[in-house]
GUVEX-238162 format. One record per residue: x, y, z of N, C-alpha, C in turn; residue in three letters. Coordinates in steps of 0.05 Angstrom, whole numbers, plus 5000, padded with zeros to 4 digits. Each point is the difference from the previous one (the first is absolute). Layout:
<pts>
XYZXYZXYZALA
...
</pts>
This chain:
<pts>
160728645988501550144980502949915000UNK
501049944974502749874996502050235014UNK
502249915009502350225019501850024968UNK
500250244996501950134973502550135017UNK
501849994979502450175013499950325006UNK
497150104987499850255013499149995024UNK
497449875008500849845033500650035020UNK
501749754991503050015012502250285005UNK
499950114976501650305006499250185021UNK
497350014991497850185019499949915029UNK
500649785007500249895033497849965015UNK
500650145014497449975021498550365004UNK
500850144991498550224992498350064976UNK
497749885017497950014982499250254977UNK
500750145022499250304977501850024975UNK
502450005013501950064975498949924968UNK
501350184984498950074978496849894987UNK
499450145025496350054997498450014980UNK
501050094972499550174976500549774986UNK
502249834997500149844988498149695002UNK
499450025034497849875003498049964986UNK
499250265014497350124988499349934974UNK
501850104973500949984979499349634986UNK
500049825019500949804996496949855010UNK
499150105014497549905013498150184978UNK
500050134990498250214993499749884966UNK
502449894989500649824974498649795006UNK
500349865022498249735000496850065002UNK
499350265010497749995001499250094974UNK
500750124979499250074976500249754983UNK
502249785002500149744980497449855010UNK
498850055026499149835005495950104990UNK
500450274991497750214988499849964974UNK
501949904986500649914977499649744984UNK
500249805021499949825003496749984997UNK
499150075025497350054994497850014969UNK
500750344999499550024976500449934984UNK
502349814993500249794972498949824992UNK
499749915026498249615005498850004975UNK
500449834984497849884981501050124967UNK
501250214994500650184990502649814974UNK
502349915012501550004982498749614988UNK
501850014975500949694990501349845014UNK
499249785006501349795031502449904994UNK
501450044968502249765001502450194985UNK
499250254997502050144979500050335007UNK
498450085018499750265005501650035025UNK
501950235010500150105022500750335006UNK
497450035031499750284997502150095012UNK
502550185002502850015016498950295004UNK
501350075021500950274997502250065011UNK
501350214993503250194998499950155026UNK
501450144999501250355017500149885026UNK
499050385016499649855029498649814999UNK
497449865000498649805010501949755006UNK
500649924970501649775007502749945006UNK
501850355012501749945013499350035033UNK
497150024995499050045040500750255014UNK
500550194980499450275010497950204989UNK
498149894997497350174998499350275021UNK
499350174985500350235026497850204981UNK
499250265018497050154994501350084969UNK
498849994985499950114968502049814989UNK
499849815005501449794974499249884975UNK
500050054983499749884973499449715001UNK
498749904984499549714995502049954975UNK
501549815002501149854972499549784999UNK
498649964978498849705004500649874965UNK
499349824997500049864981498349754992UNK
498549924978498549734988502949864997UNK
501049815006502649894982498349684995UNK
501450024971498249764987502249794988UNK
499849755012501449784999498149854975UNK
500250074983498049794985499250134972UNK
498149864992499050184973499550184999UNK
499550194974498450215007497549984988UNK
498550115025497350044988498150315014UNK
498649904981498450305007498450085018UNK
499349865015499150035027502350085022UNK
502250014998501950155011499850215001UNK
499050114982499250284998498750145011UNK
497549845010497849955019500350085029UNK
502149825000500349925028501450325012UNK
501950084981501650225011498150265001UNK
497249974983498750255006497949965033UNK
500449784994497549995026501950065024UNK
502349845004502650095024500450324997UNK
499250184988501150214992497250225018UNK
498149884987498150055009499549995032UNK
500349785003500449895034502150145015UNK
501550024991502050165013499950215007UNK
499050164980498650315005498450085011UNK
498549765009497349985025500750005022UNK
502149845000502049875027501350245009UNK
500250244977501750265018503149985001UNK
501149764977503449994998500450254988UNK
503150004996500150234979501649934978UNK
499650134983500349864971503349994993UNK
501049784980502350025000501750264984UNK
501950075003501150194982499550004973UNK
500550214989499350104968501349864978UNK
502549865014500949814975499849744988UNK
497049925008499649764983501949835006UNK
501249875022501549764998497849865023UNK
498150165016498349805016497150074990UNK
498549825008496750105003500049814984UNK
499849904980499349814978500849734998UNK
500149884972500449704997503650014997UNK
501949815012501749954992501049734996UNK
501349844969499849734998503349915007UNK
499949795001502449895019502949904973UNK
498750034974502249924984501750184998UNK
499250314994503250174999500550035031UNK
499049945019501849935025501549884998UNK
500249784994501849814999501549974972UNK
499550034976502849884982499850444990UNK
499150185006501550214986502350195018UNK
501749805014501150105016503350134978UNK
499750295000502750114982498450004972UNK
502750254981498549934986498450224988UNK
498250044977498350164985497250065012UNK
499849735012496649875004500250075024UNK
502250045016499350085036500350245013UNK
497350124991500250275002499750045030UNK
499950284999500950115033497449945020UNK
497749974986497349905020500549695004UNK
500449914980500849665002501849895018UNK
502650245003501449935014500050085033UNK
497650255003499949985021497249825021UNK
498449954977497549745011501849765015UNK
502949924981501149805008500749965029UNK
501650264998502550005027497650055028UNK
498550164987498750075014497449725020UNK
499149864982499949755008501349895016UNK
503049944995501549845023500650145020UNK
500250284998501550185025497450055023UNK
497650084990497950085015497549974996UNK
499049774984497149874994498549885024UNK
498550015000498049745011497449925003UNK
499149814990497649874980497250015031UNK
498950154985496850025024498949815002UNK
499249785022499649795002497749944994UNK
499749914974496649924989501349744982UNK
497049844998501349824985501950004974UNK
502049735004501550064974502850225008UNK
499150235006502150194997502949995004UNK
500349855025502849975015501249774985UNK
498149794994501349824975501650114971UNK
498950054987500550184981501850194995UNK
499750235024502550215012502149805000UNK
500349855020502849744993500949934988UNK
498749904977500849854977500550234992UNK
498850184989501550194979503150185012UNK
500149935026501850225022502549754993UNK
500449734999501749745000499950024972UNK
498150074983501649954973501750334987UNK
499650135014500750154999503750035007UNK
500149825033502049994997502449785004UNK
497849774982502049814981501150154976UNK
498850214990500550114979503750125003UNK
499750095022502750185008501449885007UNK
500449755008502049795017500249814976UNK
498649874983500249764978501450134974UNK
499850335010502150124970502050115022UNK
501749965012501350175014502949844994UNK
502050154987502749794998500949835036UNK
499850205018501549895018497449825009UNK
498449845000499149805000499249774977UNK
501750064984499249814979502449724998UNK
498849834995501649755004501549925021UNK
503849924999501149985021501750325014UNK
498250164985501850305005499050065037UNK
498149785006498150125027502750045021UNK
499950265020500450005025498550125024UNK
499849895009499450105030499750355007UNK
502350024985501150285021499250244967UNK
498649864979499450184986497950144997UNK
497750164992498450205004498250024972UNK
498049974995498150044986500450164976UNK
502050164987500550214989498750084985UNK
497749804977497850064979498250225016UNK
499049865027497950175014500550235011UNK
503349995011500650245015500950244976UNK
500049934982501150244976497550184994UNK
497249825005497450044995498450165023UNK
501149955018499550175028501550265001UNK
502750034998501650244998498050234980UNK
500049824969498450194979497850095013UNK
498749855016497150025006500450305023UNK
502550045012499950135021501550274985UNK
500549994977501450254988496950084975UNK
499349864994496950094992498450085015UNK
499549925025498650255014501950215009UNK
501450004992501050275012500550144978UNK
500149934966500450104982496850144993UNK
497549875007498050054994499550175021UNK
500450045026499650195013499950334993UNK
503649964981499850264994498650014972UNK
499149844988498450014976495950085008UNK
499949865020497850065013500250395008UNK
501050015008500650375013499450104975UNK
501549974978499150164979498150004985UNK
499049685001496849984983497650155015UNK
500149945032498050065009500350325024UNK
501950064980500350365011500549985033UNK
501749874999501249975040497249955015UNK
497649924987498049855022500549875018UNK
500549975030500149765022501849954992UNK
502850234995503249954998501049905026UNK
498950165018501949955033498349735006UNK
497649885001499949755008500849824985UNK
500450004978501849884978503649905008UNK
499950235008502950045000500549795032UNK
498450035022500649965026500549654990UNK
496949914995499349854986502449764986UNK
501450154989502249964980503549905017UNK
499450125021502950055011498649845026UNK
497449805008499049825023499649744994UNK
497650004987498449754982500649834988UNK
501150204972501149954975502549935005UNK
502350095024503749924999499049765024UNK
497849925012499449855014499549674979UNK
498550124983500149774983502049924988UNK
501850154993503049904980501549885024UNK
499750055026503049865019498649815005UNK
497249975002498549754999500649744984UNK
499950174968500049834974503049915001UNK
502450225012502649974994501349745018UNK
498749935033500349885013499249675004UNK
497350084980499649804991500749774979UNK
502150194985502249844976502650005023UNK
500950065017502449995018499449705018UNK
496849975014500149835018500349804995UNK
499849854978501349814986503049865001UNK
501450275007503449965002500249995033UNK
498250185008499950055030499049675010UNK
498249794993499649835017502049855009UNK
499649905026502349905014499249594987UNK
503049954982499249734993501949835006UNK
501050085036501749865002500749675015UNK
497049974995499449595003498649894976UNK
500350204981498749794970502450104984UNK
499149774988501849904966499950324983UNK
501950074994500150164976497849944968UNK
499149734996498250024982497650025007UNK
498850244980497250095011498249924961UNK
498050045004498749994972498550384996UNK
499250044979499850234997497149965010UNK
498449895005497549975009500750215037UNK
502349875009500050025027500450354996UNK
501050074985500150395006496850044987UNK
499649934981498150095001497249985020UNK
500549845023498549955021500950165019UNK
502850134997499950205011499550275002UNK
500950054971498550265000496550014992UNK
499049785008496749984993499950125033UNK
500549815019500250095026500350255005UNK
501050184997502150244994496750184995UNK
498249994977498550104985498150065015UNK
499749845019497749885022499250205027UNK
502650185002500950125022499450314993UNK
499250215016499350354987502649955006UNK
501150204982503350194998500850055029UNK
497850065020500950155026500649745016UNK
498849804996500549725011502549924996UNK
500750014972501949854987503350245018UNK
499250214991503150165013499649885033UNK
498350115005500349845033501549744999UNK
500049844994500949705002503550084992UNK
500550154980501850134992501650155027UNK
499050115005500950235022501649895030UNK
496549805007500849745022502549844993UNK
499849924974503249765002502050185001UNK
500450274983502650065000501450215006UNK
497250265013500950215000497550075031UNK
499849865023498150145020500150265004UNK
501350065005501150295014499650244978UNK
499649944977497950134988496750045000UNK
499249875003497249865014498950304999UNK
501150215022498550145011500150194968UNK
502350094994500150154982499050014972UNK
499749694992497949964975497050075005UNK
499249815023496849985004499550215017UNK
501350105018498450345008500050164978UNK
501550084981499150134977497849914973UNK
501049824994496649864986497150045024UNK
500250005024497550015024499350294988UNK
501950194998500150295012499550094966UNK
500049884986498750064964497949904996UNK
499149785014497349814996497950265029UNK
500350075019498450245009499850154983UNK
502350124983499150314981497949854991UNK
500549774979497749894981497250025015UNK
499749995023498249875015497950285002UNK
500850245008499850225002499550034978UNK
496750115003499250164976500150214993UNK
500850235026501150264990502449974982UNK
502249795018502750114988500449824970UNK
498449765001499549944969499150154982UNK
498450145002498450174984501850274988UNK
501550075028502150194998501850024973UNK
500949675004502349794981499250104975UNK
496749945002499549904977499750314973UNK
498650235027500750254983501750144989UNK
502650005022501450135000502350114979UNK
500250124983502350094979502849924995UNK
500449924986503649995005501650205003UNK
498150235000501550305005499250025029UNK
498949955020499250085024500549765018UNK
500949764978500449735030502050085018UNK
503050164989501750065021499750235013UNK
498350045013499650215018497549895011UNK
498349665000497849915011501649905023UNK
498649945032501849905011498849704995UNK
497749874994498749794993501949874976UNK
500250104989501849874980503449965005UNK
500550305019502949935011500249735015UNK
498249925016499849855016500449744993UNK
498250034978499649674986502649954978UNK
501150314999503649884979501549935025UNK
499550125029502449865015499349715003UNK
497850005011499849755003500849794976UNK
499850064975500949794976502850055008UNK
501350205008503849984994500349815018UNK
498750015031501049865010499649684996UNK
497549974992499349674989501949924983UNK
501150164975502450014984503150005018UNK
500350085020502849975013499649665016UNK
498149965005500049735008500249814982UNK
498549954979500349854981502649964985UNK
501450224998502650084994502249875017UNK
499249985026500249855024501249714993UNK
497749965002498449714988501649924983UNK
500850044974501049994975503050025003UNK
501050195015502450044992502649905027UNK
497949965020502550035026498949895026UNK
497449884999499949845022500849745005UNK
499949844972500649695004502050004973UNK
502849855012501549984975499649794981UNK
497749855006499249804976498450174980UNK
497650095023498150184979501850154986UNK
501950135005501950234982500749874981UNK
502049855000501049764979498049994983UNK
498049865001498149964984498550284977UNK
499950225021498950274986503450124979UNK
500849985010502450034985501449874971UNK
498849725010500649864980497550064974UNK
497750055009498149894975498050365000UNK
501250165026498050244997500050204976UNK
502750014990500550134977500349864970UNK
501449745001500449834984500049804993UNK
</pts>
């Protein structure tokens, strides 16, 4: 097993954040159930089966949802259609659980308004979140074809954001500048779930408000410092034995790299270069929210519970402290551990 900077953080105490282990071993054994069940299933040169959420950020835990996706690199044809009832079918045998009520997973999705309807009339709020959602926390179930495909469409995706981006266009390139097309698209991405959150509460009568909400303030702000850090590391690499000229190919090989990594991977590496001594304070609280998940009472709890009776649950008190405090670290992180990282959040976090 490759040594990650979570790892490394974690030391030589094996146990430490157990949950997130677990979480992480328990994802590989479901891609690898999946995997299974696909064999034979998709188109070898244009189909790939991905899937979203926990799975493919490697925290799978008891009652998780499946988000999955057909993503089709290629023509369309009608046997696509096919393919997504029989996976649907299979899946339901397999005992996943189905994706959420809003139609942005379970089905066919094609790779052209990924890539050119970015902004805009045509890029509506499911479009825009298949995208981000792709680069921040995808990953393609290994059957033939798939991981090919996932790639290509994940790289053209984001030549798209770097080949229109002013601060890389022509001789404007520097070093020390930052992705801004993509990172404007990550911010939105991270103020739409939180705009839809409260749009969700009202459509669906505060249903699974408090795991929503926990959800919202772990996962979900896990993915934006993910997505946010990932337009920063760019400025952050240390390029101090090469030439100032780079080609725009070379960022975009980096943030392909970048894509490759779950969110919890990616902050770790984050954490290790510039902020250790946070270590304990980020990842014991993500450990200590990935148990609630894990727990089927206190999930279930989450999942009933009222928005009139969450503050007086101690299950739910529990799981808001634990988000404040994941939130005072990150805040951490962002604002006052490393005066490069600050510089940088300062410079491009608001404007």
């Amino acid at each position: 097993m490759a040594d990650t900077a979570l790892d490394r953080l974690r030391g030589s105490n094996a146990s430490r954040w157990s949950h997130i282990a677990k979480a992480e071993a328990s994802s590989a054994e479901r891609l690898k159930a999946l995997s299974k069940l696909a064999d034979g299933l998709l188109p070898t040169d244009e189909g790939s089966f991905v899937v979203f959420g926990s799975l493919a950020r490697g925290e799978y835990t008891t009652g998780s949802d499946l988000d999955w996706t057909l993503l089709i690199d290629g023509r369309a044809d009608s046997l696509h259609l096919q393919i997504v009832h029989k996976l649907t079918s299979e899946l339901e045998t397999a005992g996943f659980g189905k994706p959420g009520p809003t139609e942005v997973f379970g089905g066919l999705i094609f790779s052209h308004d990924l890539v050119h309807a970015v902004g805009g009339d045509e890029d509506s709020n499911k479009n825009m979140t298949r995208r981000l959602l792709l680069l921040l926390e995808s990953t393609p179930v290994n059957v033939a074809g798939s991981e090919d495909a996932h790639a290509r469409i994940v790289q053209a995706i984001l030549n798209r954001y770097v080949q229109e981006d002013a601060s890389f266009i022509g001789s404007n390139k520097r070093p020390d500048r930052i992705p801004r097309f993509l990172l404007n698209d990550v911010v939105r991405f991270w103020r739409t779930m939180a705009v839809d959150y409260a749009n969700k509460y009202r459509a669906r009568a505060g249903q699974k408000w408090a795991l929503r909400n926990i959800k919202l303030r772990m996962s979900r702000k896990l993915l934006f410092v993910s997505g946010f850090f990932m337009c920063l590391s760019w400025a952050l690499e240390d390029r101090s034995e090469q030439h100032n000229d780079y080609e725009a190919q070379d960022l975009v090989d980096h943030l392909l790299a970048w894509t490759k990594r779950p969110p919890l991977q990616s902050l770790a590496d984050i954490v290790e270069r510039y902020a250790p001594h946070l270590a304990s304070e980020v990842f014991d609280n993500y450990d200590e929210f990935l148990a609630i998940l894990d727990s089927e009472p206190s999930r279930n709890r989450l999942q009933d519970l009222s928005p009139e009776a969450a503050y007086e649950d101690q299950i739910f008190l529990e799981a808001r402290e634990i988000a404040s405090r994941f939130d005072a670290a990150l805040t951490e992180l962002l604002f006052r551990a490393n005066p490069t990282v600050t510089k940088l959040v300062e410079k491009y976090g608001v404007f």
